[in-house]
MARMI-526488 format. One record per residue: x, y, z of N, C-alpha, C in turn; chain. Coordinates in nm, 2 decimals, m for minus. Example, Ala and Ser with C-alpha at 12.3 -4.5 7.8 and 13.67 -1.06 7.14 Angstrom:
{{1.32; m0.57; 0.78}; {1.23; m0.45; 0.78}; {1.32; m0.33; 0.78}; A};
{{1.28; m0.22; 0.71}; {1.37; m0.11; 0.71}; {1.29; 0.00; 0.79}; A};
END
This chain:
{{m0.66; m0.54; 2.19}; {m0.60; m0.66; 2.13}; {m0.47; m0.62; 2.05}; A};
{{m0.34; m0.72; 2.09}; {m0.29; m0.65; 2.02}; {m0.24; m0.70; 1.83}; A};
{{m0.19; m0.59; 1.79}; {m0.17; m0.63; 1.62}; {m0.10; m0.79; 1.61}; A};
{{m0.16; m0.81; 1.51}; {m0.06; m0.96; 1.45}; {0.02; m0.95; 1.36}; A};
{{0.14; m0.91; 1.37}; {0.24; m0.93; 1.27}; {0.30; m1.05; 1.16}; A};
{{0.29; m1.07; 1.04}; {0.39; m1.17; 1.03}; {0.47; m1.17; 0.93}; A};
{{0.64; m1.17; 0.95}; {0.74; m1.16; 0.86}; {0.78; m1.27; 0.83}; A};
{{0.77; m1.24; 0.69}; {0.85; m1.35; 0.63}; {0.98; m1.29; 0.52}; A};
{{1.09; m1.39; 0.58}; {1.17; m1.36; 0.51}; {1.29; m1.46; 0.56}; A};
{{1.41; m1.54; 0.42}; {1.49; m1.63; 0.48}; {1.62; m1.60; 0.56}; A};
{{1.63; m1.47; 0.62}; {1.73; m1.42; 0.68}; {1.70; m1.46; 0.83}; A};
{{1.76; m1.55; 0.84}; {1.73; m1.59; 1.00}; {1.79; m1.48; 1.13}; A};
{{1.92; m1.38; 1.06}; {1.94; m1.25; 1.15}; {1.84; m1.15; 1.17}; A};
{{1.75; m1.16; 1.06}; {1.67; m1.05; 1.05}; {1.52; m1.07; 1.08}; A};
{{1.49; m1.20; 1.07}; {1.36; m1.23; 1.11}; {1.39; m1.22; 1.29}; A};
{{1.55; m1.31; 1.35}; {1.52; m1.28; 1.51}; {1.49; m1.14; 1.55}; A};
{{1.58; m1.05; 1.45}; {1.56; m0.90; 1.52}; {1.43; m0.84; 1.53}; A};
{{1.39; m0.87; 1.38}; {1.22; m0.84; 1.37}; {1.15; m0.87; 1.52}; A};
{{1.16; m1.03; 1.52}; {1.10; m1.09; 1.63}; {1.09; m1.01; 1.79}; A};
{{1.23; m0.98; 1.78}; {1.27; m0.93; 1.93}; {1.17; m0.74; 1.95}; A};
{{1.23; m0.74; 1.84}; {1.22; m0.56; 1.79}; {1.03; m0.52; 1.86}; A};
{{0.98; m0.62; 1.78}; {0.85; m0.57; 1.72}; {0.75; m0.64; 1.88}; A};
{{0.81; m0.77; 1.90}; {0.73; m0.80; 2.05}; {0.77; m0.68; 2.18}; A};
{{0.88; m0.65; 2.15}; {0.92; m0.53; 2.29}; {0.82; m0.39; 2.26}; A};
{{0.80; m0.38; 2.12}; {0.69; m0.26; 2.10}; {0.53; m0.33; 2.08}; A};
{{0.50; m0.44; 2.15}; {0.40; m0.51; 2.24}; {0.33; m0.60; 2.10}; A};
{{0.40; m0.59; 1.99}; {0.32; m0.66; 1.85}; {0.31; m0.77; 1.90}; A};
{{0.23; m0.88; 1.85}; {0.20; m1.00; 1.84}; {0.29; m1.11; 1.67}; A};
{{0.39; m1.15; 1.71}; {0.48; m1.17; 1.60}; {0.46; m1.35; 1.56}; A};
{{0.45; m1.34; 1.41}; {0.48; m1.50; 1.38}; {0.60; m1.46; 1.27}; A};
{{0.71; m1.55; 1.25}; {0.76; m1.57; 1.16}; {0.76; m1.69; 1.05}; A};
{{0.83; m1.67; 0.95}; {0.82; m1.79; 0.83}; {0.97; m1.77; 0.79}; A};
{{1.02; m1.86; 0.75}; {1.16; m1.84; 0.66}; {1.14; m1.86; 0.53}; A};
{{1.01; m1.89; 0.47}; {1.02; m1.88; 0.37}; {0.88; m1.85; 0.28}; A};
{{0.87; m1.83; 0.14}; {0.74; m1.79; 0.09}; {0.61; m1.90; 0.11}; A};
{{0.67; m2.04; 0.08}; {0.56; m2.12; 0.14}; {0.49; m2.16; 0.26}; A};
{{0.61; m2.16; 0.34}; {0.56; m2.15; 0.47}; {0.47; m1.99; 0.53}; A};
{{0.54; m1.93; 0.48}; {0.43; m1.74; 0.51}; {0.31; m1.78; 0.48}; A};
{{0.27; m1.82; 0.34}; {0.18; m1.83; 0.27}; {0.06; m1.93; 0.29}; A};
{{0.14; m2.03; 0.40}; {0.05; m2.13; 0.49}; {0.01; m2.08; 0.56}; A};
{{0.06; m1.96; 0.65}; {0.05; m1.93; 0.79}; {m0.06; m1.85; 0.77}; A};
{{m0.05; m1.74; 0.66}; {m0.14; m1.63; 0.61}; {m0.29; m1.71; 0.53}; A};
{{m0.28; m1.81; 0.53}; {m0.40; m1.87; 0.46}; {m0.48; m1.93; 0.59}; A};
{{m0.42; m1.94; 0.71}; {m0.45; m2.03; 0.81}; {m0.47; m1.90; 0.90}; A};
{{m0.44; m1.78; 0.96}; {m0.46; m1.70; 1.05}; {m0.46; m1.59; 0.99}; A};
{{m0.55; m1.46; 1.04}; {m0.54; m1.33; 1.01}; {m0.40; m1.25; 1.03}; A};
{{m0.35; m1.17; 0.96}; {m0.24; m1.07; 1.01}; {m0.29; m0.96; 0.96}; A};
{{m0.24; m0.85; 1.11}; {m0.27; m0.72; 1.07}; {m0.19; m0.66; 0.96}; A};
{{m0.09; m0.70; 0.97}; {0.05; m0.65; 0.84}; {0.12; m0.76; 0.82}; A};
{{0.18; m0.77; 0.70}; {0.31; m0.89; 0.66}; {0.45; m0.78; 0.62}; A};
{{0.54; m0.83; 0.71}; {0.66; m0.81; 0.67}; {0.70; m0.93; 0.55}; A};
{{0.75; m0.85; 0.45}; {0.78; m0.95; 0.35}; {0.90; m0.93; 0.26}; A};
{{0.99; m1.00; 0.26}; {1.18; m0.97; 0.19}; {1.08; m1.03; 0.07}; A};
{{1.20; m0.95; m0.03}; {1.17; m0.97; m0.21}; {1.25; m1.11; m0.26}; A};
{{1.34; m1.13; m0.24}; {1.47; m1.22; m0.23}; {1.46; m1.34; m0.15}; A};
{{1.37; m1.44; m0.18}; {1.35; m1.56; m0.13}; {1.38; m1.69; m0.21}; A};
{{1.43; m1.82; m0.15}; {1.44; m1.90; m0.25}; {1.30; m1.99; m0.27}; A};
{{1.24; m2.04; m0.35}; {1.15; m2.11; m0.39}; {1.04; m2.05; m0.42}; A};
{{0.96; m1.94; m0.38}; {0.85; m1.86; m0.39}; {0.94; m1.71; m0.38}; A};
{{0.96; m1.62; m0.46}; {1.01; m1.48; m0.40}; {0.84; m1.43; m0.34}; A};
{{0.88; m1.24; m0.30}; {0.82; m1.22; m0.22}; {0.70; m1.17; m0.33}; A};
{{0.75; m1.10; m0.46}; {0.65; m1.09; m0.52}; {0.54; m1.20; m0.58}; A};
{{0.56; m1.30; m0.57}; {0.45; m1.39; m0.61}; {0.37; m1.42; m0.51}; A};
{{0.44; m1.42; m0.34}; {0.37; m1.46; m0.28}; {0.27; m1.32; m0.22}; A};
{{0.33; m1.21; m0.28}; {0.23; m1.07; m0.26}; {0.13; m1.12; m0.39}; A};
{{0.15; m1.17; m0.48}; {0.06; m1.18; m0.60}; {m0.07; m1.29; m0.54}; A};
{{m0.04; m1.40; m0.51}; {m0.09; m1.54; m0.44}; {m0.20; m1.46; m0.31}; A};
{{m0.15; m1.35; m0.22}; {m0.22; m1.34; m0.09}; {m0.33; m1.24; m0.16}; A};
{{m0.30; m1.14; m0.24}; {m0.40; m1.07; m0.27}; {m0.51; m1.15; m0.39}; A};
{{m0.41; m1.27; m0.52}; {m0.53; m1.32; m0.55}; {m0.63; m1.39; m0.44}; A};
{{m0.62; m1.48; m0.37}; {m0.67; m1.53; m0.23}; {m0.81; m1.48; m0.16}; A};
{{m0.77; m1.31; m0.21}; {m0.84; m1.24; m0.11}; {m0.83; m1.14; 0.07}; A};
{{m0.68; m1.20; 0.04}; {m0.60; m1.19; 0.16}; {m0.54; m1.02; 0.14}; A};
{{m0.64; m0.90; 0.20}; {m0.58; m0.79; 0.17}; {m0.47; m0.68; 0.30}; A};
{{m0.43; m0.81; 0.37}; {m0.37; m0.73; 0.54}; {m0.27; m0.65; 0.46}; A};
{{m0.20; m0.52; 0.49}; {m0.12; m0.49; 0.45}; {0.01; m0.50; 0.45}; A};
{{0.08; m0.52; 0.32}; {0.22; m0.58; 0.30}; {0.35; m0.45; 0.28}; A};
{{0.39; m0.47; 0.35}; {0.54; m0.36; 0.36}; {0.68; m0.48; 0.28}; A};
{{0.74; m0.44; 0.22}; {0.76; m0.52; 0.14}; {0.93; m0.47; 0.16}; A};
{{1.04; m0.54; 0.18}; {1.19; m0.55; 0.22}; {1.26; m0.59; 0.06}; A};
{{1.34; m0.48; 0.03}; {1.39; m0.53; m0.13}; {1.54; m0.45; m0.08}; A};
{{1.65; m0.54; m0.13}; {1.77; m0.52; m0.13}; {1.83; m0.43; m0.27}; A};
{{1.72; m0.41; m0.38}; {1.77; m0.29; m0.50}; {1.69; m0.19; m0.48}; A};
{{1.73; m0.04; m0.45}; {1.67; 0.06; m0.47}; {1.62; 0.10; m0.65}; A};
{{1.58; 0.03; m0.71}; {1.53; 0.03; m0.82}; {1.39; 0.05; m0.87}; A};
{{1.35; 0.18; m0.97}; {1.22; 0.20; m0.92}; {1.14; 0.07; m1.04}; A};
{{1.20; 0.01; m1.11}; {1.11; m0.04; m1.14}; {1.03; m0.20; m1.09}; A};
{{1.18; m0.20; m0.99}; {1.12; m0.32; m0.86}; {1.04; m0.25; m0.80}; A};
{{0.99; m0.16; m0.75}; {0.94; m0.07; m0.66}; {0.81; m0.07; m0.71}; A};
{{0.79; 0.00; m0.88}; {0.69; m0.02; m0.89}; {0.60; m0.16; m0.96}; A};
{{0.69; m0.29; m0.96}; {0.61; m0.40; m0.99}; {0.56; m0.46; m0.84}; A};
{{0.63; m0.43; m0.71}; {0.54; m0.43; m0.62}; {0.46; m0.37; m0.56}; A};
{{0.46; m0.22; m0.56}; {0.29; m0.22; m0.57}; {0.22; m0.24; m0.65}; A};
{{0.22; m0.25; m0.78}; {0.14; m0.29; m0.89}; {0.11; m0.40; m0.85}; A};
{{0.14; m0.50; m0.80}; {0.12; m0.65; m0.80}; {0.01; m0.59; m0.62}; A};
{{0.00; m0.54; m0.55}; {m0.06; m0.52; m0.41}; {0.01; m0.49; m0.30}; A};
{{0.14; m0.45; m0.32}; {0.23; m0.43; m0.18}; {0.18; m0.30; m0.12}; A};
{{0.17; m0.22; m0.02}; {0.13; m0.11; 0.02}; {0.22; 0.00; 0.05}; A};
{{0.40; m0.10; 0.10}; {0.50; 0.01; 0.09}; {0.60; m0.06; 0.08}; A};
{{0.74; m0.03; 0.04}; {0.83; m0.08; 0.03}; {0.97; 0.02; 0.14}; A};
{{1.08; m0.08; 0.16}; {1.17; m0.03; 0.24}; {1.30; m0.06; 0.20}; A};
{{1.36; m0.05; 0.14}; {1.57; m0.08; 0.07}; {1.60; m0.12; 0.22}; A};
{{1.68; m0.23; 0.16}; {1.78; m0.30; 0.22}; {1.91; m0.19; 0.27}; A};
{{2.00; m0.24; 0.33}; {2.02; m0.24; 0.48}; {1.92; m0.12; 0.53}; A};
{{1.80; m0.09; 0.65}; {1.74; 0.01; 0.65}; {1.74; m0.01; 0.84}; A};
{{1.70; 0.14; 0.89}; {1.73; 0.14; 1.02}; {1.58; 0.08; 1.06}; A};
{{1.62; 0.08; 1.22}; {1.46; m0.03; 1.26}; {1.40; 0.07; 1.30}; A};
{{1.40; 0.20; 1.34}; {1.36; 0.32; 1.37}; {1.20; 0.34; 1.20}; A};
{{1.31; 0.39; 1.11}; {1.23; 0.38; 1.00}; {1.09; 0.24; 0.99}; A};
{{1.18; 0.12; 1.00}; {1.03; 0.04; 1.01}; {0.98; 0.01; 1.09}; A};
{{1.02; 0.05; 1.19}; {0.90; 0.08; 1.29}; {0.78; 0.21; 1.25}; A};
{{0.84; 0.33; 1.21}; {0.73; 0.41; 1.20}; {0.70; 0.38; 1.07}; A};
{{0.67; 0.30; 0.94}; {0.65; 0.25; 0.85}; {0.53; 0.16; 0.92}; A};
{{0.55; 0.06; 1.04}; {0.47; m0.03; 1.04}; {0.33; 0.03; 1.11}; A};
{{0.35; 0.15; 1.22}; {0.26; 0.24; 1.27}; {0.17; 0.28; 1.19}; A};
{{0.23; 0.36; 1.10}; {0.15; 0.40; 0.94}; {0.04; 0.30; 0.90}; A};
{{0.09; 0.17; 0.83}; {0.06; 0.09; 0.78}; {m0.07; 0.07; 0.89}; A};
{{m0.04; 0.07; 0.98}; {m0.18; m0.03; 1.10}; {m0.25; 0.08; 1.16}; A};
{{m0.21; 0.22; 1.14}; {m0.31; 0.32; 1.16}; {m0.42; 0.34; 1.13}; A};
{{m0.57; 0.37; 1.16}; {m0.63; 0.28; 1.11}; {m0.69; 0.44; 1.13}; A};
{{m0.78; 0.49; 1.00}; {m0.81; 0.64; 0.95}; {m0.96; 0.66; 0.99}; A};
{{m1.01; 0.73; 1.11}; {m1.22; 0.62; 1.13}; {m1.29; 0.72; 1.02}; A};
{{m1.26; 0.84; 0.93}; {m1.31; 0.86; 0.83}; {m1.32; 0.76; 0.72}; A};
{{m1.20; 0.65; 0.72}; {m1.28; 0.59; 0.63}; {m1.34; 0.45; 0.70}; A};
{{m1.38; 0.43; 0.83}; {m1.41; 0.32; 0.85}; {m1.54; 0.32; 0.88}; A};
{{m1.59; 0.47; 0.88}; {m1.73; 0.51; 0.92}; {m1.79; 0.58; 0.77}; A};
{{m1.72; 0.56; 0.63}; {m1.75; 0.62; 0.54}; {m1.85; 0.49; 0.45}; A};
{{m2.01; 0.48; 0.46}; {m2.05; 0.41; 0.44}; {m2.12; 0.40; 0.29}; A};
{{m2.03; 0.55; 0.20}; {m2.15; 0.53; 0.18}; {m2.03; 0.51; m0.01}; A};
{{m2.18; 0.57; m0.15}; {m2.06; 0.56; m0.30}; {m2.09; 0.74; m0.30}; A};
{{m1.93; 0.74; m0.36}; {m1.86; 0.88; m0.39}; {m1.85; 0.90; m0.54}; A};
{{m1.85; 0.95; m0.60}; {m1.90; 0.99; m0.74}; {m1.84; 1.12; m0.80}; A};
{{m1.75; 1.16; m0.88}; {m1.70; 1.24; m0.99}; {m1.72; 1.20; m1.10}; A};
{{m1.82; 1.27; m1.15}; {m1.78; 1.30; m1.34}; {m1.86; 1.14; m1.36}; A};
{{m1.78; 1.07; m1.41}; {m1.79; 0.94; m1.44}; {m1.71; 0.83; m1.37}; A};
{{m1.68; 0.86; m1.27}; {m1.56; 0.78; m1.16}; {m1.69; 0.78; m1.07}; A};
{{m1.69; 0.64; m0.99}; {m1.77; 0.59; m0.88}; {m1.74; 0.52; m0.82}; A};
{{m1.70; 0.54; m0.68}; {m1.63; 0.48; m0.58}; {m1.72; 0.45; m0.48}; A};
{{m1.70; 0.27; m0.45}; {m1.79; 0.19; m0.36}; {m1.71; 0.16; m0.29}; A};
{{m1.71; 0.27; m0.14}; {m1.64; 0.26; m0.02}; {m1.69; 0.13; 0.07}; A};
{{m1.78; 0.11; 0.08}; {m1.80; m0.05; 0.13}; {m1.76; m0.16; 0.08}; A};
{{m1.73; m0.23; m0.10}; {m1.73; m0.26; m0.15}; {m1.56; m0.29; m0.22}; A};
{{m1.49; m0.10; m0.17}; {m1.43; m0.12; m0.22}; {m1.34; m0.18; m0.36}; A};
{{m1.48; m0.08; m0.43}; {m1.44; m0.12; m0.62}; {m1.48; 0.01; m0.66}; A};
{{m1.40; 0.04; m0.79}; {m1.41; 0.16; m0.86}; {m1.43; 0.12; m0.95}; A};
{{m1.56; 0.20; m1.07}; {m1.63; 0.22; m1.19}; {m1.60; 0.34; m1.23}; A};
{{m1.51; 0.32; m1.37}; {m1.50; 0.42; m1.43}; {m1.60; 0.40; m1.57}; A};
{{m1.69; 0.50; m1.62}; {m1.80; 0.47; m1.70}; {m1.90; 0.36; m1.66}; A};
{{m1.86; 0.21; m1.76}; {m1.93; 0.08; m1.72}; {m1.79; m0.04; m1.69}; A};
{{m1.70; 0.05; m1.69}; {m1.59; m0.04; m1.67}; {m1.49; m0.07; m1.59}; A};
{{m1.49; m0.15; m1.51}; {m1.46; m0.18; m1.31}; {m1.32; m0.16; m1.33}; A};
{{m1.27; m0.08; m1.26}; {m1.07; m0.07; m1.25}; {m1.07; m0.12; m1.12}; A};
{{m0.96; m0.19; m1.18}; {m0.92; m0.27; m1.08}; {m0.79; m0.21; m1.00}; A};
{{m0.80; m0.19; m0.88}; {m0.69; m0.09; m0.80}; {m0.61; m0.20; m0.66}; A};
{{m0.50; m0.14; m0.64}; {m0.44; m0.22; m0.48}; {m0.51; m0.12; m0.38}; A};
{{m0.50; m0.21; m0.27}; {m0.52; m0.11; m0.12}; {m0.46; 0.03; m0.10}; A};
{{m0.39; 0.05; m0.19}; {m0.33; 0.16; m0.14}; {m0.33; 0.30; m0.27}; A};
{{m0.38; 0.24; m0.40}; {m0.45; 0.33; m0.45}; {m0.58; 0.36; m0.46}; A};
{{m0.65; 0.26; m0.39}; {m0.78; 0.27; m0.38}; {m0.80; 0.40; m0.25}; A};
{{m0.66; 0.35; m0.18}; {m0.66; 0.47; m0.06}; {m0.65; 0.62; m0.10}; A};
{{m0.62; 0.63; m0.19}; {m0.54; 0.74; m0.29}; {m0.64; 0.82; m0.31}; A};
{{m0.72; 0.74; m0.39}; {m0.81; 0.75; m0.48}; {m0.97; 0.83; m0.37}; A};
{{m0.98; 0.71; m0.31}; {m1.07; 0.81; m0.21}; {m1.04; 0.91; m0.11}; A};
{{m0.92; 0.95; m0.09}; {m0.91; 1.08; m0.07}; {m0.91; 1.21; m0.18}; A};
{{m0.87; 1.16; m0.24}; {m0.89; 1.29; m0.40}; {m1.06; 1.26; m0.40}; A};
{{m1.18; 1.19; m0.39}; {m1.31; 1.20; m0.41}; {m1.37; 1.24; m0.32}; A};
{{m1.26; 1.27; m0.19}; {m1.37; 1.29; m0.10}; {m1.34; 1.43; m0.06}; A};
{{m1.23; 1.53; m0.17}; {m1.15; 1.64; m0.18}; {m1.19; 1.70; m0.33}; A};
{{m1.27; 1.71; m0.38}; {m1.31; 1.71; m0.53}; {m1.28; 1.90; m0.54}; A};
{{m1.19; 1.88; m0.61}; {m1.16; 2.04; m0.68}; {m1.14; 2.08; m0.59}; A};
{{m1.00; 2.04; m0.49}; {m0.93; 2.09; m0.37}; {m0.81; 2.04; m0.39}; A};
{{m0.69; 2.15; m0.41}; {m0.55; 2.11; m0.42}; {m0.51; 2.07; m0.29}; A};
{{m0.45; 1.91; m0.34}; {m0.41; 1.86; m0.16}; {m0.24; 1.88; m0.22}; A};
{{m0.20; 1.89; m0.11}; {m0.02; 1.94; m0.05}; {0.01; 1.78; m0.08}; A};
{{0.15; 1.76; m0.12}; {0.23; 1.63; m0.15}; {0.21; 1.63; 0.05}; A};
{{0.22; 1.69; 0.13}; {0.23; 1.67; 0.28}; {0.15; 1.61; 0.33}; A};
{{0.04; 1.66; 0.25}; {m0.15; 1.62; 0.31}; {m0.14; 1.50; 0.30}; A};
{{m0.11; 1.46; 0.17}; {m0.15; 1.32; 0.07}; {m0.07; 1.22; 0.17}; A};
{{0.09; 1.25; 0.15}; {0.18; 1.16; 0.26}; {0.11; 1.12; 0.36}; A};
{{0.08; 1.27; 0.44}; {0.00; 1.19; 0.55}; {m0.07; 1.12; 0.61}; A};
{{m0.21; 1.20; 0.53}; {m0.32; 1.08; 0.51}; {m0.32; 0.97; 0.48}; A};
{{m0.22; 0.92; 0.35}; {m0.25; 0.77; 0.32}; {m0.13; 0.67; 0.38}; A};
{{m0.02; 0.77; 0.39}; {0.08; 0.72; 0.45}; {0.11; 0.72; 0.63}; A};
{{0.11; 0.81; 0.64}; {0.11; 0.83; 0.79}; {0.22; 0.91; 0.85}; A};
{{0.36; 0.94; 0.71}; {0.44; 0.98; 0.82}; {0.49; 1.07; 0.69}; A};
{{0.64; 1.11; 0.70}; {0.66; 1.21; 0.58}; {0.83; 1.11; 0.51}; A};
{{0.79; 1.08; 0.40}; {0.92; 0.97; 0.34}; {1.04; 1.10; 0.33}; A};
{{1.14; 1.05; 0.29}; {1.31; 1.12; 0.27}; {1.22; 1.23; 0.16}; A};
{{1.28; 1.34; 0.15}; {1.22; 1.40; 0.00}; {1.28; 1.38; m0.13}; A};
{{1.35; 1.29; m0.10}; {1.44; 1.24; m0.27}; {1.34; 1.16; m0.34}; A};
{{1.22; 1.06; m0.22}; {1.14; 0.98; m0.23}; {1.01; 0.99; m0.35}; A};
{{0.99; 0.89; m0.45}; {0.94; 0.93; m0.56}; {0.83; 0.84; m0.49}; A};
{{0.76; 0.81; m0.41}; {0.62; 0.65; m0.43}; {0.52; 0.78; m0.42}; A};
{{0.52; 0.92; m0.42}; {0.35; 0.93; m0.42}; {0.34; 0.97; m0.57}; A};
{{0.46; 0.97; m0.65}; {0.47; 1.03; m0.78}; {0.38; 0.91; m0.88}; A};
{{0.50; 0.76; m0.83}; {0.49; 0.66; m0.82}; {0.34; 0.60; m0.85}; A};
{{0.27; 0.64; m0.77}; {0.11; 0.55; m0.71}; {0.04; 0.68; m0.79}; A};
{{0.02; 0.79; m0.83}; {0.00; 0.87; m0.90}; {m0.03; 0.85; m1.05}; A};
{{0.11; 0.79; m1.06}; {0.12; 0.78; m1.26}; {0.02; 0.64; m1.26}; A};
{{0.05; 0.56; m1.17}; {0.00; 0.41; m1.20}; {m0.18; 0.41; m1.17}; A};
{{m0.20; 0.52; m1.10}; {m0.37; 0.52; m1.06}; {m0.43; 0.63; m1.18}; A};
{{m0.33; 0.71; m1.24}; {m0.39; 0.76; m1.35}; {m0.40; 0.67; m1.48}; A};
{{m0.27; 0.59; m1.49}; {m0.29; 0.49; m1.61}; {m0.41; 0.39; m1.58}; A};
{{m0.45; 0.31; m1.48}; {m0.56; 0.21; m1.46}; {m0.71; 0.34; m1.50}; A};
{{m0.73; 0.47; m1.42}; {m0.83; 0.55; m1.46}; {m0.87; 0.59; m1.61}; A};
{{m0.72; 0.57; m1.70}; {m0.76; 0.68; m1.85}; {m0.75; 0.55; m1.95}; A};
{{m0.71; 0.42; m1.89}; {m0.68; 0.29; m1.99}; {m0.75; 0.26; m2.10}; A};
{{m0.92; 0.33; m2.08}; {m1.01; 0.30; m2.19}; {m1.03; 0.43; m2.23}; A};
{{m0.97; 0.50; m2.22}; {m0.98; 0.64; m2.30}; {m1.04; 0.75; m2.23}; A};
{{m1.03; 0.74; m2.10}; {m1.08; 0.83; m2.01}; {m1.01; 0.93; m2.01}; A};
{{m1.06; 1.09; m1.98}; {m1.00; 1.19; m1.98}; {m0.94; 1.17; m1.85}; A};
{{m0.82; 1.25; m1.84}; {m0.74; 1.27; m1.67}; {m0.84; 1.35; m1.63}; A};
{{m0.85; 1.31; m1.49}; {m0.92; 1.36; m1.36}; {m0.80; 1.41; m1.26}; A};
{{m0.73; 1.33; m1.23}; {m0.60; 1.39; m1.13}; {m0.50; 1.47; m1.17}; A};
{{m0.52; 1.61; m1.16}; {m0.43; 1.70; m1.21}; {m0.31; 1.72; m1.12}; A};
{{m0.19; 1.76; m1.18}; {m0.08; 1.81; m1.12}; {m0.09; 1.99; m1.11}; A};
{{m0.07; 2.04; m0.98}; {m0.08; 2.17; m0.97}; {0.05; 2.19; m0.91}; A};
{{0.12; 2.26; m1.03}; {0.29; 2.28; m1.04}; {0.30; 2.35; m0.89}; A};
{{0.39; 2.31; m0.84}; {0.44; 2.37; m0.67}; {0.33; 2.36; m0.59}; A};
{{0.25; 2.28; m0.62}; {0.15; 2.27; m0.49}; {0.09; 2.10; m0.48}; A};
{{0.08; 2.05; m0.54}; {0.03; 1.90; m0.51}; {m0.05; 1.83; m0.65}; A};
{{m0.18; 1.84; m0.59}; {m0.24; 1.76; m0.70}; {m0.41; 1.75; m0.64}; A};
{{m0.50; 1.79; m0.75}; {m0.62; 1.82; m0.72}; {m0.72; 1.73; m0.80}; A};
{{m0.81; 1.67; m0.76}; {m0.93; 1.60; m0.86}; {m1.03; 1.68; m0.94}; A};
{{m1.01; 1.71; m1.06}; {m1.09; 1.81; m1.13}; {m1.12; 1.76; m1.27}; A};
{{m1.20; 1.80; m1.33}; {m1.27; 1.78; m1.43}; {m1.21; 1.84; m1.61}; A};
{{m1.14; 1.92; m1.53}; {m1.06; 2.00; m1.69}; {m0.96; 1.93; m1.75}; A};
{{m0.96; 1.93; m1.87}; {m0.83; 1.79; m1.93}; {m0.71; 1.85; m1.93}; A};
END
């Protein structure tokens, strides 16, 4: 079967190219020109991924990333922003985006961006069961994290983070491993998002006074361990 795409965005140059681009590499494509119409489309049909511009009139893209994930609607969002600015960067994932891509960007890149995104990992789709460090407890079916008695609340894509460091306990993973695994491909290396999804999954884990679990291991990556 093939994937369901749908971009939204009011660039009518860019939604045809999308269109053209993504059906010749056999996707199944809807478009919207705008946040409310996306936001109809996505409430009414499944998508495997949403292409989504930041820069919309009447709904931008971050509200309507805010709106699909309150909903319940978790397909994954690759998110189109015209400022390389990290702190746009990081109020979309924080709000549920899964990756982001700067404006003017080649279609080469979002193509292997959207591969990533729809790759689909069968260790975790056959991982049935809860993972457990220290006081961190991760319900892989359920998809919710308990730290002590108190539920953190995570996006798709630190939750993805997150269970790979639990299911790696006191094993330094490579910034390469990490890329790969959760991302799928290897970003520019000027690229700060695993630094990024890092600082923001340790701030949700230590918010009530939790000791750090996710260590930094200078020139080698970052390991789940127990030592403060």
């Amino acid at each position: 079967m093939r994937s369901h795409i749908v971009v939204i965005d009011d660039d009518e140059k860019i939604t045809s190219m999308l269109r053209r681009s993504l059906a010749f590499e056999g996707y199944e494509v809807t478009t919207a020109p705008n946040g409310v119409e996306g936001l109809r489309i996505l409430q009414g049909r499944h998508a495997d991924l949403v292409v989504l511009d930041v820069m919309m009139p009447q709904i931008d893209g971050w509200e309507v990333c805010r709106r699909l994930r309150a909903a319940g609607i978790h397909s994954p969002v690759l998110m189109l922003t015209a400022k390389d600015d990290v702190q746009d960067r990081v109020k979309g994932l924080d709000i549920g985006a899964d990756d982001y891509l700067v404006k003017p960007f080649a279609l080469e890149e979002l193509m292997a961006r959207i591969r990533a995104l729809l790759r689909r990992r069968p260790e975790q789709a056959e991982d049935n069961n809860q993972l457990r460090f220290e006081d961190l407890l991760l319900d892989v079916d359920g998809r919710e994290t308990i730290r002590g008695d108190k539920r953190v609340e995570l996006t798709a894509k630190e939750f993805d983070l997150l269970h790979l460091f639990m299911q790696n306990p006191k094993r330094v993973l490579s910034r390469d491993q990490i890329m790969e695994r959760i991302w799928g491909y290897d970003y520019s290396g000027e690229s700060n998002v695993l630094e990024v999804y890092v600082a923001m999954l340790r701030q949700k884990l230590e918010e009530h006074g939790g000791k750090r679990l996710i260590q930094t291991v200078r020139g080698a990556g970052y390991v789940l361990k127990g030592d403060s």
